[in-house]
C-alpha positions as CSV (number, residue, x, y, z in Angstrom):
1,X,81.5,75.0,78.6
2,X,82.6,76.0,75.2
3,X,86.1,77.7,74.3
4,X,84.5,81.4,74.2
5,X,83.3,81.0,77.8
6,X,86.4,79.7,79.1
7,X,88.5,82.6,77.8
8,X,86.4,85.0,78.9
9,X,86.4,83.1,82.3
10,X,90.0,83.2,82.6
11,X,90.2,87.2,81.6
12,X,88.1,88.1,84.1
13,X,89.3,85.8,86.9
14,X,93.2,87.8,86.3
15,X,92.8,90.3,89.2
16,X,92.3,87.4,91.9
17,X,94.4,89.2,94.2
18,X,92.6,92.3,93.5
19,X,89.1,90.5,94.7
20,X,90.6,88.9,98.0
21,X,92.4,92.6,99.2
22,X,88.2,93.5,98.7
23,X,86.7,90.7,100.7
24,X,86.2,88.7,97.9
25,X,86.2,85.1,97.5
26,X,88.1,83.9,94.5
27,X,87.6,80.1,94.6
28,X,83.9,80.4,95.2
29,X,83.7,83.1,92.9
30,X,85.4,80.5,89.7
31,X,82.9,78.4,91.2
32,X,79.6,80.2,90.9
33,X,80.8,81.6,87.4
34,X,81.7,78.4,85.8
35,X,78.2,76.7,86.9
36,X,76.6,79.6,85.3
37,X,78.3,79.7,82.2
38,X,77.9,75.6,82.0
39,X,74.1,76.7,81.9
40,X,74.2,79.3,79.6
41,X,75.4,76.6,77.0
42,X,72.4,74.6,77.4
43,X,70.0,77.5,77.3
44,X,69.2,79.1,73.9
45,X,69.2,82.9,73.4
46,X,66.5,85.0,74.9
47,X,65.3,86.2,71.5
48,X,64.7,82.4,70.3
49,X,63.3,81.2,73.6
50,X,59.6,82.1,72.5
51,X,60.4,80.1,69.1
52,X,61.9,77.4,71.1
53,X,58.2,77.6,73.1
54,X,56.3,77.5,69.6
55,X,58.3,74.2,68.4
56,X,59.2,72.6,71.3
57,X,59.4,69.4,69.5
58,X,62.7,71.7,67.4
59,X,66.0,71.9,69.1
60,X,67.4,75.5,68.8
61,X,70.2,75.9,67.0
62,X,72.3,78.6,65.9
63,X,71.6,80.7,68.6
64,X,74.7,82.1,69.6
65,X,75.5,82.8,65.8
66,X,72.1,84.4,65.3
67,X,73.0,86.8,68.1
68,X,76.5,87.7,66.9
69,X,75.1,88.7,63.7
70,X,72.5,90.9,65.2
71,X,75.2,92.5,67.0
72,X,77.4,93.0,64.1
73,X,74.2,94.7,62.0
74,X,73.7,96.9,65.2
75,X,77.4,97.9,64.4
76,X,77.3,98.3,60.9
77,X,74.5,101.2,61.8
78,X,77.1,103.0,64.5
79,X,78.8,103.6,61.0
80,X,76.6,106.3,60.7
81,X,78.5,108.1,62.8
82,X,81.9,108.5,60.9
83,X,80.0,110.3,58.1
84,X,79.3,113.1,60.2
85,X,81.6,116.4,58.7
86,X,83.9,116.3,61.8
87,X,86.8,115.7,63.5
88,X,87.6,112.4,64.7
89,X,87.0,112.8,68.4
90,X,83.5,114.3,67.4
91,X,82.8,111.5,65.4
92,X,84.1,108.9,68.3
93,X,81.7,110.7,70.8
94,X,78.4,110.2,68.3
95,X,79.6,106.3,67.9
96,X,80.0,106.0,71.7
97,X,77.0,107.5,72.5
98,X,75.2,105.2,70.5
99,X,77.1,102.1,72.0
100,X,76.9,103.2,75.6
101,X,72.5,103.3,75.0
102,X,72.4,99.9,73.4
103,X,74.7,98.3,76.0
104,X,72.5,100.1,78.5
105,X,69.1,98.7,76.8
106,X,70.8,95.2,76.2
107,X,71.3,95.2,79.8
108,X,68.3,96.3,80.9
109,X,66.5,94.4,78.4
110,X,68.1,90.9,77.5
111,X,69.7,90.3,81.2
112,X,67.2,91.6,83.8
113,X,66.4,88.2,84.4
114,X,69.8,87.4,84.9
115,X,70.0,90.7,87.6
116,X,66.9,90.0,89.5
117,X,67.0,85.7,89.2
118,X,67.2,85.1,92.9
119,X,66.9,81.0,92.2
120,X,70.3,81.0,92.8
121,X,69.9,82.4,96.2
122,X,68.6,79.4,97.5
123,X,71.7,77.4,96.9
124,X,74.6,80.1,97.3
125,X,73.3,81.8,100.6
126,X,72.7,78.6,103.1
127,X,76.6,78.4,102.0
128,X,79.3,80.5,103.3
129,X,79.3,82.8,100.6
130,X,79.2,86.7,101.3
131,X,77.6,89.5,99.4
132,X,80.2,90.6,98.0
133,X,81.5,87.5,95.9
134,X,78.2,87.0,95.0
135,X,77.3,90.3,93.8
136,X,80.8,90.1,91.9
137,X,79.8,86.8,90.6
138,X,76.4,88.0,88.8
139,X,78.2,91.4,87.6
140,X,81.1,89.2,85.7
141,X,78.8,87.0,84.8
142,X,76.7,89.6,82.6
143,X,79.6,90.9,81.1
144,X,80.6,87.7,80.1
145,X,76.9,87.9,78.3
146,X,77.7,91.2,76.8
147,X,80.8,90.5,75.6
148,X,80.0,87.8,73.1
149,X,77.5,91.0,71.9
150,X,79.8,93.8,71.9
151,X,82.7,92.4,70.1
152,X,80.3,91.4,67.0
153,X,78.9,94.6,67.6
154,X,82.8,97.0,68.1
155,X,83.6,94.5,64.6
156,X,82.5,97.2,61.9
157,X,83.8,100.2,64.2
158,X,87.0,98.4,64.6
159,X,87.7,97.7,60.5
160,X,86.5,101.2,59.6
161,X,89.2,102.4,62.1
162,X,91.9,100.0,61.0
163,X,91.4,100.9,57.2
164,X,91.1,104.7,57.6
165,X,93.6,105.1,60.8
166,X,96.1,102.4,61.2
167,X,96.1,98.7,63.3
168,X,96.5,100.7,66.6
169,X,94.1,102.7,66.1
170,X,91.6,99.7,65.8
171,X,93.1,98.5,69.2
172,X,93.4,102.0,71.1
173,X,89.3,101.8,70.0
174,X,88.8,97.8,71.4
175,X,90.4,98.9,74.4
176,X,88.1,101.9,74.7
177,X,84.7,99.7,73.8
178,X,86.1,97.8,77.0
179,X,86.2,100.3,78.7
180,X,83.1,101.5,78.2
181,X,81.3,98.1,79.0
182,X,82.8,97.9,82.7
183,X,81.5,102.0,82.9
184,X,78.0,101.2,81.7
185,X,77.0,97.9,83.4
186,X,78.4,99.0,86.5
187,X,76.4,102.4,86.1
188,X,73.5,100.4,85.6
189,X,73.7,98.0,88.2
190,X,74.4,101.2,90.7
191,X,71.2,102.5,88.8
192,X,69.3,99.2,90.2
193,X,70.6,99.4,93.6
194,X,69.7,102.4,94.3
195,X,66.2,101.6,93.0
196,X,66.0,98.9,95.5
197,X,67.1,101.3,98.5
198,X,64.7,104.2,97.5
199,X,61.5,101.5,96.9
200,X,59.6,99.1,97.6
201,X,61.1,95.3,96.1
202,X,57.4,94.2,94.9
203,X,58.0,97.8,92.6
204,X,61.4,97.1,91.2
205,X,60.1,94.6,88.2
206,X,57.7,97.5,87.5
207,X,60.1,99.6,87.3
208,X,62.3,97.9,85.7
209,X,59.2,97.0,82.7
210,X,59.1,100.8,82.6
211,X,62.5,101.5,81.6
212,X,62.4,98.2,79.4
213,X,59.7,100.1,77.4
214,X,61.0,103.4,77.4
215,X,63.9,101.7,75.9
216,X,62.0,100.2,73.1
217,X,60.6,103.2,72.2
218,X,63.8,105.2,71.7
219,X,65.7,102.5,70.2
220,X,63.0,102.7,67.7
221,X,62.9,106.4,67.5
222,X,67.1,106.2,66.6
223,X,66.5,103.8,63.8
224,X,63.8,105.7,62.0
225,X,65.5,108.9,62.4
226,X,69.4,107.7,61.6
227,X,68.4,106.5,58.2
228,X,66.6,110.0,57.6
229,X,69.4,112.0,58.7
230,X,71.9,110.6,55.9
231,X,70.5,113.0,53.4
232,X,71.2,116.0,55.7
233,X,74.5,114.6,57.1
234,X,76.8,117.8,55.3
235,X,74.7,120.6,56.9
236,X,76.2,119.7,59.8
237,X,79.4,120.4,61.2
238,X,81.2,119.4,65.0
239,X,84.0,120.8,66.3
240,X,84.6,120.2,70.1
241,X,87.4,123.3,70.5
242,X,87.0,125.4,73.9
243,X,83.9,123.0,74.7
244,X,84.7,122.6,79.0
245,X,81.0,121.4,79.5
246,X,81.6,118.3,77.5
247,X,83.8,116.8,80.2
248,X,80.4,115.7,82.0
249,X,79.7,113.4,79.2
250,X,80.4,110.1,79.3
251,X,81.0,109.0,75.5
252,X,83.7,112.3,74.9
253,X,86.0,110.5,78.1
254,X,86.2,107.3,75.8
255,X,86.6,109.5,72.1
256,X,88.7,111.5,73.8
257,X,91.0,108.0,75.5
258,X,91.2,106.9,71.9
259,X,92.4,110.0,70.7
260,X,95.0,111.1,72.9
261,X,96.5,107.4,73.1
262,X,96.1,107.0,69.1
263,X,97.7,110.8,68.7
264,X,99.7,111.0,71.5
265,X,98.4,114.7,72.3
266,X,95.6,116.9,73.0
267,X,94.2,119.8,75.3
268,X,93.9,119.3,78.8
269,X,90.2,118.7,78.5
270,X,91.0,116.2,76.1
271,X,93.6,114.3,78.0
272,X,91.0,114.9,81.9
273,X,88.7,113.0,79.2
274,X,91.1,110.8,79.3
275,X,91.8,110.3,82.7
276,X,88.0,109.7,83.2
277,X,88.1,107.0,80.7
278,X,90.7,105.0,82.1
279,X,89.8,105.4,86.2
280,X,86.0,105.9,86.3
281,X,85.3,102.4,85.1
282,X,87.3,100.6,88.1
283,X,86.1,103.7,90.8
284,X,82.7,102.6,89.7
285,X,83.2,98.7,90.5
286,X,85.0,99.8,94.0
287,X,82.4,101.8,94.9
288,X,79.4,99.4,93.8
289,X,81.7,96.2,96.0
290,X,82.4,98.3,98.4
291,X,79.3,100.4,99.9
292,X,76.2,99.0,97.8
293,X,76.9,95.8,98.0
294,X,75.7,94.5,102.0
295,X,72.2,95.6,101.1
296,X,71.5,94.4,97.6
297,X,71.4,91.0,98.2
298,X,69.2,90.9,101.0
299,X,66.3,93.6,99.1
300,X,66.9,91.5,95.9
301,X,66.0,88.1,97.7
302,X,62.5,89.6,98.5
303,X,61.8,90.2,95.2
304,X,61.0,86.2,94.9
305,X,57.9,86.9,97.0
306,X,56.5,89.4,95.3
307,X,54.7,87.3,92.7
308,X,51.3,87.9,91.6
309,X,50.1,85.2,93.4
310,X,51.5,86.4,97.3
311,X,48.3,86.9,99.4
312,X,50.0,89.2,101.8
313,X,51.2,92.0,98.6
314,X,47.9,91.4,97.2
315,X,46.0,92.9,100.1
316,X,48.2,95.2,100.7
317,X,47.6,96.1,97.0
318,X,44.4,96.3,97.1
319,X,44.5,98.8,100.7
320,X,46.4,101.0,98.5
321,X,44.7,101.2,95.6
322,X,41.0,101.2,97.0
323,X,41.2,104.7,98.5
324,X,42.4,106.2,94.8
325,X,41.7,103.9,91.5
326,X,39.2,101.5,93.0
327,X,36.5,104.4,93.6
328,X,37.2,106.1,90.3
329,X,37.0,102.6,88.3
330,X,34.0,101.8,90.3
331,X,32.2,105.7,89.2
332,X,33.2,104.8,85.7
333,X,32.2,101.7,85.6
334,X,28.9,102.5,87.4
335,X,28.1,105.4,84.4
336,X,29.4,102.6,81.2
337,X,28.2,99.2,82.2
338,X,25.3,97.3,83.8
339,X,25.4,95.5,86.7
340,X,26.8,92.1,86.5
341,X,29.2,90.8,84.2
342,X,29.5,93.5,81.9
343,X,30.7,95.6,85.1
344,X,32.7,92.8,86.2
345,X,34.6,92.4,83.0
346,X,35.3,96.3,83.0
347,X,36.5,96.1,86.2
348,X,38.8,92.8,86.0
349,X,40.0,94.1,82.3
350,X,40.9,97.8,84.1
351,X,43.0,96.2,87.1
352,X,44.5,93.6,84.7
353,X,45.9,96.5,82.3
354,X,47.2,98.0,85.0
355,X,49.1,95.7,86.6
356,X,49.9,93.3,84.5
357,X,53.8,93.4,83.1
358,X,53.4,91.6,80.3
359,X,49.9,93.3,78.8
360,X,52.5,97.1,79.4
361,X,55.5,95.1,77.8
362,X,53.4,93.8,74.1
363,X,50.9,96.9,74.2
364,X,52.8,100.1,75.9
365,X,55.8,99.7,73.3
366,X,53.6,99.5,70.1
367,X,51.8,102.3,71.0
368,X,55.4,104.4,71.5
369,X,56.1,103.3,67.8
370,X,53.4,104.1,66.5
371,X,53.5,107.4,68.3
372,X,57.0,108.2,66.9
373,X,56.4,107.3,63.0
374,X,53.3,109.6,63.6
375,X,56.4,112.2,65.1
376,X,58.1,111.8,61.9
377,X,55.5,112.0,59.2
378,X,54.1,115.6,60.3
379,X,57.4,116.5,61.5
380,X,59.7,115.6,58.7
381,X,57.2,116.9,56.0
382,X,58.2,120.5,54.8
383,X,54.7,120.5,53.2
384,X,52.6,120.2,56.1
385,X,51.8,123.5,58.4
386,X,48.9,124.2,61.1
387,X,48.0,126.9,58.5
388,X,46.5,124.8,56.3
389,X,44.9,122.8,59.4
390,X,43.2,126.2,59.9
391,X,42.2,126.9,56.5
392,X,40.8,123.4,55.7
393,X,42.6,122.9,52.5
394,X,43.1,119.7,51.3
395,X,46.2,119.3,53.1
396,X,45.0,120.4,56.7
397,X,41.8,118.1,55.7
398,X,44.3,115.2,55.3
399,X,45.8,116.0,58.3
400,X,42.7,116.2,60.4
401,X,41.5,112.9,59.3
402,X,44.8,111.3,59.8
403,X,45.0,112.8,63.4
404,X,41.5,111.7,63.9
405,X,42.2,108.2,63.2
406,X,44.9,107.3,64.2
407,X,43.9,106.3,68.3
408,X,42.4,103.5,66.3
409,X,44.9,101.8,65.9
410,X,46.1,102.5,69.8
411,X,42.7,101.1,71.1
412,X,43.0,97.9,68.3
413,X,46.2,97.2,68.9
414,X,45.3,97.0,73.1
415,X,42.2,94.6,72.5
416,X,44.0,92.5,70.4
417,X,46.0,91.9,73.4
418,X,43.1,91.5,76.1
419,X,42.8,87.4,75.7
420,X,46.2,87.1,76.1
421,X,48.3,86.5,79.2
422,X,50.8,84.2,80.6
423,X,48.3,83.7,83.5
424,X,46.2,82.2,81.2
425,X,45.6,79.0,83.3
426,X,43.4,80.9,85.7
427,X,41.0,81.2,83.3
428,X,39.0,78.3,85.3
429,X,37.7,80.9,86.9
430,X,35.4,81.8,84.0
431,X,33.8,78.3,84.0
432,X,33.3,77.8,87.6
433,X,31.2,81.1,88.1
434,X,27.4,81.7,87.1
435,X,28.2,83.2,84.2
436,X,25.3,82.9,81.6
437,X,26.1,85.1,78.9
438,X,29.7,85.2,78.7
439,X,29.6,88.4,75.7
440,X,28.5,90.9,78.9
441,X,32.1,90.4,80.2
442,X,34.1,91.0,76.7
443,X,31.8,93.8,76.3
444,X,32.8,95.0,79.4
445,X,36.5,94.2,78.7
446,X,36.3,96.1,75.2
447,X,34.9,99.1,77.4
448,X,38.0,99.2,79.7
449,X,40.4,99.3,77.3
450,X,38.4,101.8,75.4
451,X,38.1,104.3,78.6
452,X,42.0,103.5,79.2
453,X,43.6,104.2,75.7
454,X,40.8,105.6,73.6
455,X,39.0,108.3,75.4
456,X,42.7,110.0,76.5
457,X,43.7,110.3,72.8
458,X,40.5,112.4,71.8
459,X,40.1,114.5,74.7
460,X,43.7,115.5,73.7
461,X,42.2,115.9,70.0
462,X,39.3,117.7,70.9
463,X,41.4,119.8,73.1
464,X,44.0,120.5,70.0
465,X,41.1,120.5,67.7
466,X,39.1,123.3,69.1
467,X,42.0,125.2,69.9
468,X,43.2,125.9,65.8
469,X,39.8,125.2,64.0
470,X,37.2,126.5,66.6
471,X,33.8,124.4,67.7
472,X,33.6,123.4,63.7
473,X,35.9,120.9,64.6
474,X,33.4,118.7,66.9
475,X,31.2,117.3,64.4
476,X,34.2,115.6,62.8
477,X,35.5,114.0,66.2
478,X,32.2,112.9,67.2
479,X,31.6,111.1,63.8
480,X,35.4,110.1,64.3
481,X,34.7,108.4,67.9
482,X,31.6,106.9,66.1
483,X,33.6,105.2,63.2
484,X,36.7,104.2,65.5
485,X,34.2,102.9,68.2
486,X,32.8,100.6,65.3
487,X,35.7,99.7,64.2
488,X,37.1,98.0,67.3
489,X,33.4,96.7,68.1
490,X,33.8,95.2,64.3
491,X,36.8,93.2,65.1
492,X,35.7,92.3,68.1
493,X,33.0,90.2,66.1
494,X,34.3,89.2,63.4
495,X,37.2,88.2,65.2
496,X,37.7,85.0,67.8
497,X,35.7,85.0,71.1
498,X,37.6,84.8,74.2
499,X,37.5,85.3,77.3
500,X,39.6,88.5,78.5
501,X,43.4,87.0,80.0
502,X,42.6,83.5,79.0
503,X,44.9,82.6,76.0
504,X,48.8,81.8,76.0
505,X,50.1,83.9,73.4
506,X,52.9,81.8,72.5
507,X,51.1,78.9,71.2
508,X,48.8,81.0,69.5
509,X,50.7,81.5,66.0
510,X,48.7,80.6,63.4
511,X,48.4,82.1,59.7
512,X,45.1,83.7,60.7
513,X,46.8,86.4,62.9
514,X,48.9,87.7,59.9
515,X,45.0,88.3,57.9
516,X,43.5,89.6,60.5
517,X,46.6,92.3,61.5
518,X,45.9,93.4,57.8
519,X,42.2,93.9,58.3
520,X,43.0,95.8,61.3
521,X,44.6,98.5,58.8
522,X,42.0,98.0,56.2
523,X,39.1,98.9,57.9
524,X,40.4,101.9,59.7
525,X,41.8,103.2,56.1
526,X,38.7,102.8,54.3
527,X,36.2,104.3,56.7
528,X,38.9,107.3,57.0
529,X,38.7,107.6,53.6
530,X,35.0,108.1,53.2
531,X,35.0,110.2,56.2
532,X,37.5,112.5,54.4
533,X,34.7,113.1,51.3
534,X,32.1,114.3,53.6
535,X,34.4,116.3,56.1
536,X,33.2,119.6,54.9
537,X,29.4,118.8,54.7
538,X,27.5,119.1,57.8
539,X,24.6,117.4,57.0
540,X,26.2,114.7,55.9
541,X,28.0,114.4,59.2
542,X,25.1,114.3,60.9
543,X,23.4,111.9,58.6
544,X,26.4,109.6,59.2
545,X,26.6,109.9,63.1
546,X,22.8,108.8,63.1
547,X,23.7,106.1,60.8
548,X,27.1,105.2,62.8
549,X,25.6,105.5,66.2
550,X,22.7,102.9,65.2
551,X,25.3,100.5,63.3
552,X,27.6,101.1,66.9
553,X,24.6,100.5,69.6
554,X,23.8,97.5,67.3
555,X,27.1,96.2,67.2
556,X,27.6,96.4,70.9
557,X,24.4,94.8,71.5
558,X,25.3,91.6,69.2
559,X,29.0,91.2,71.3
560,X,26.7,91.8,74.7
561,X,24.5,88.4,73.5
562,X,27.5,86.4,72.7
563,X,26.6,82.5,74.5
564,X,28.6,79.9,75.3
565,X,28.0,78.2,72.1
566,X,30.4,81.1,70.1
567,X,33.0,81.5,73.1
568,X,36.2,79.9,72.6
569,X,36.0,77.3,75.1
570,X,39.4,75.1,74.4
571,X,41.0,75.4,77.8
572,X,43.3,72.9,78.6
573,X,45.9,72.9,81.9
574,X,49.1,72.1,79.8
């Protein structure tokens, strides 16, 4: 165990006496903490894990340095914050804002696993060992994890504050960052025990995948906006005088902490901030030891046997589902495919995208970024208005044809994903069954994931289209459909031919990907392009939905026919 963990094992083992008055063992807890920590030094960061996977043959190294300066970066942007025209307890509540939500998404994010690992379990509970030390022993054991990020991360905070304020001031604000870790990874822990008491176990890693990705997405959002905002920093202007409402925010109680101990005064809404700042934290951890804790455990243990694979949560999952999604996949599917294994690929593709946490973790969050720089292009543009939408100037025209194609890139970026998964060993399945033309079930497969992403974004096009340019608008959203359709049935050719679900991603890092991401953008681009020259000729339209439609049915009939012979067949068990 390196130096770093030792300290931190020592700080956080000071209140012994504290634990025992709480039923807490201290000698099992040093225990359970310092095997942990002992592994942590011979596992590499979670970010190089998949590059660790890639080159096994490579020892990791750097890791922990690699994650320090990520953290620090991450702190360099909270600068932002301080250039804000505002008092200093304004500007402290921006910059803990920020730090509470990417303490909250580190959490969430980088130490789920560590949260819901129940391996553990089957050592420490045949042993004396009750819930409460153990729960204690996880929670100190993620903040042990998040303090080697947030000091890197407090680092810039803490010199901007020392050079522009004073020494103390840079302490009054480590004390406060402190603070604020024990408040937000014990108001996320409370967060996942009450998700445990309110549902199902099997549901809490979905859940949890859900939050993970809504996570993503806004991280994202702040970092393209942040940047944007420097330009318009002076038009605004804080002031937090005669402001009683903002005692229900967290980041004001640890602004307002650092500024009543760095000033040594305030108003009393300032110095109840205060207050907050300083007792929440610990009322939190009593609370969580002392009333969550019997249960968590015990709902968290089941959560080993809800794995994909448990017969008894499978049926149960398929009772559930075959009353709603089953018969409404099964009318689909019955309209869209033939019988055989074009339906069956639709059908195994549809249930897979729907369940599966790692298709929603690489897909879901892609699709929320490219959502949000589409947010800020219309959005941030003074030049663009729905009048000109209306009016069909060149403008709106650009606009239209950007709108049009844009689910594109949603539906490409999901079938890019369909062949992978990290299930990818039951792919015997494909090579055991009388499958004779293996193309019916990626046509089937491109079909679910273009009833699943594509079809929602146009009927909320059609819907939006109609609604400020009238029925006109039709003709260009069915030539639209047409293009995109062959676009995705394009790269479905060109491209390799798997098997839906049966690749493992993470040997699959080749040069070639790189290429073909690029001719993903390419070909949507160009065909927008021409589309945009012929957007206000009808004929033409029509002339190019015959034309498209023929090129489509051909293309779709050329993926149906794929044989053995052109299928990726390199299956291997290791």
């Amino acid at each position: 165990m390196n130096f770093f963990n030792r300290a931190l094992l020592r700080f956080v083992l000071l209140p012994q006496k504290l634990y025992s008055s709480n039923g807490i063992n201290a000698a099992q807890l040093q225990s359970i903490l310092t095997a942990k920590l002992t592994m942590d030094d011979r596992r590499p960061a979670s970010f190089m894990q998949n590059r660790r996977r890639q080159k096994a043959k490579k020892e990791v190294s750097n890791a922990t340095l690699s994650t320090m300066f990520i953290s620090a970066v991450t702190g360099c942007v909270f600068l932002f914050c301080f250039a804000l025209n505002a008092v200093a307890i304004a500007q402290l509540t921006f910059y803990f804002s920020y730090f509470i939500f990417m303490l909250a998404s580190t959490l969430i994010a980088d130490f789920t696993s560590v949260l819901i690992d129940v391996r553990d379990n089957y050592i420490i509970l045949p042993k004396p060992v009750n819930d409460r030390t153990l729960l204690l022993a996880r929670l100190l054991h993620i903040f042990i994890h998040l303090c080697k990020i947030v000091v890197p991360m407090l680092l810039p905070g803490l010199i901007y504050i020392g050079i522009n304020y004073s020494i103390a001031g840079s302490l009054f604000l480590l004390l406060a960052g402190l603070l604020t870790v024990i408040f937000c990874i014990f108001l996320v822990n409370a967060v996942y025990i009450f998700i445990l008491k309110i549902t199902k176990p099997e549901k809490f890693k979905n859940i949890i995948s859900y939050i993970q990705i809504a996570f993503a997405i806004v991280l994202y959002a702040s970092f393209q906006l942040l940047p944007r905002l420097v330009g318009e920093v002076e038009n605004f202007d804080f002031h937090f005088t005669n402001s009683n409402w903002l005692i229900i925010l967290p980041p004001y109680w640890f602004a307002a902490a650092w500024n009543v101990l760095y000033t040594l005064h305030g108003m009393a809404l300032e110095y109840s901030a205060a207050a907050c700042a300083l007792l929440l934290p610990f009322i939190c951890l009593w609370l969580v030891i002392k009333f969550l804790a019997p249960s968590f455990n015990r709902k968290l243990s089941l959560i080993s046997n809800t794995g994909e694979g448990t017969a008894q949560l499978t049926q149960q999952a398929f009772k559930v589902r075959k009353t709603k999604n089953t018969s409404f996949i099964d009318v689909i599917a019955k309209m869209i495919t033939r019988p055989g294994g074009e339906r069956m690929g639709f059908i195994f593709t549809w249930n897979m995208m729907s369940r599966s946490r790692d298709f929603k973790m690489k897909v879901y969050p892609g699709i929320g970024y490219l959502l949000v720089y589409v947010f800020i292009i219309f959005f941030s543009s003074k030049k663009l208005s729905l009048a000109d939408v209306q009016q069909h100037t060149t403008t709106g025209n650009v606009i239209i044809i950007t709108a049009l194609y844009f689910s594109s890139l949603l539906l490409s970026m999901a079938i890019a994903q369909l062949t992978y998964s990290e299930k990818y060993k039951a792919a015997w399945i494909y090579f055991i069954t009388p499958l004779h033309v293996p193309g019916n079930v990626i046509n089937g497969s491109v079909k679910a994931a273009t009833v699943k992403f594509f079809l929602p974004a146009i009927a909320v096009l059609s819907i939006a289209g109609i609604a400020f340019t009238g029925v006109s608008f039709l003709p260009n959203l069915l030539l639209a459909m047409v293009n995109q359709l062959i676009i995705c049935y394009a790269l479905v050719y060109m491209g390799r031919k798997d098997l839906p679900f049966s690749k493992n991603q993470s040997i699959d890092v080749k040069t070639g990907n790189f290429m073909r991401n690029i001719f993903r953008m390419i070909i949507p681009f160009s065909i927008a392009v021409l589309h945009y020259f012929i957007i206000s000729s009808l004929p033409l339209i029509i002339l190019a939905l015959i034309v498209g439609a023929a090129a489509l049915w051909l293309l779709m009939g050329s993926v149906n026919k794929f044989s053995w012979g052109v299928i990726n067949t390199s299956y291997t068990e290791d």
